[in-house]
N, C-alpha and C positions, 0 to 999 in steps of 0.2 A: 838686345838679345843677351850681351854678357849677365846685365842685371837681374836677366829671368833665372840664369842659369848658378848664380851668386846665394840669390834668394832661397830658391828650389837647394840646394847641397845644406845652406844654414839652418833651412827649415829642417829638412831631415835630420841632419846634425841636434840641433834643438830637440826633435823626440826621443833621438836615442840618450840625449844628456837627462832627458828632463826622465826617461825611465828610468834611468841608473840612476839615479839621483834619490827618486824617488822611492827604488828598492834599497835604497841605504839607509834612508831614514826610517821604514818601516823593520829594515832587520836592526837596528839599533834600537829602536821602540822594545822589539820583541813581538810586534802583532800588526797585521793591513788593516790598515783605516776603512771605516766602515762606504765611508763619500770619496774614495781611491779617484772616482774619475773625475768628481769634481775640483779637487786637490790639484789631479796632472792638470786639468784644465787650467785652473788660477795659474801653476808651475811654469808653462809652456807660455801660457800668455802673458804672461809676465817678458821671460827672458826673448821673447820672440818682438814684442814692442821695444824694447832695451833694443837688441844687435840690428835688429831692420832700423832701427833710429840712426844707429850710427853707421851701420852700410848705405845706409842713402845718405849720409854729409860724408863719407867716405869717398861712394862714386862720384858724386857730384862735384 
């Protein structure tokens, strides 16, 4: 149960990182990437495989 609830707050935490993130790089650019959601996607899935890697040798 802790781990659902671990996962679920990182996950969330994850989108709103991987938003702002993502609008930083686009307001440094000067313009939104035309493929934005495929972008966040690679973005999120990235850091989302990384911290769930190490929350489970964490919990465990």
């Amino acid at each position: 149960m802790t781990q659902i609830i671990v996962f679920t707050l990182v996950g969330a935490g994850l989108y709103l990182f991987t938003d702002w993130l993502l609008n930083r790089i686009e307001r440094s650019r000067g313009a939104r990437f035309e493929n934005r959601s495929l972008i966040f996607f690679v973005l999120i899935l990235f850091f989302a495989l990384v911290s769930f890697q190490v929350i489970g040798r964490l919990l465990h």
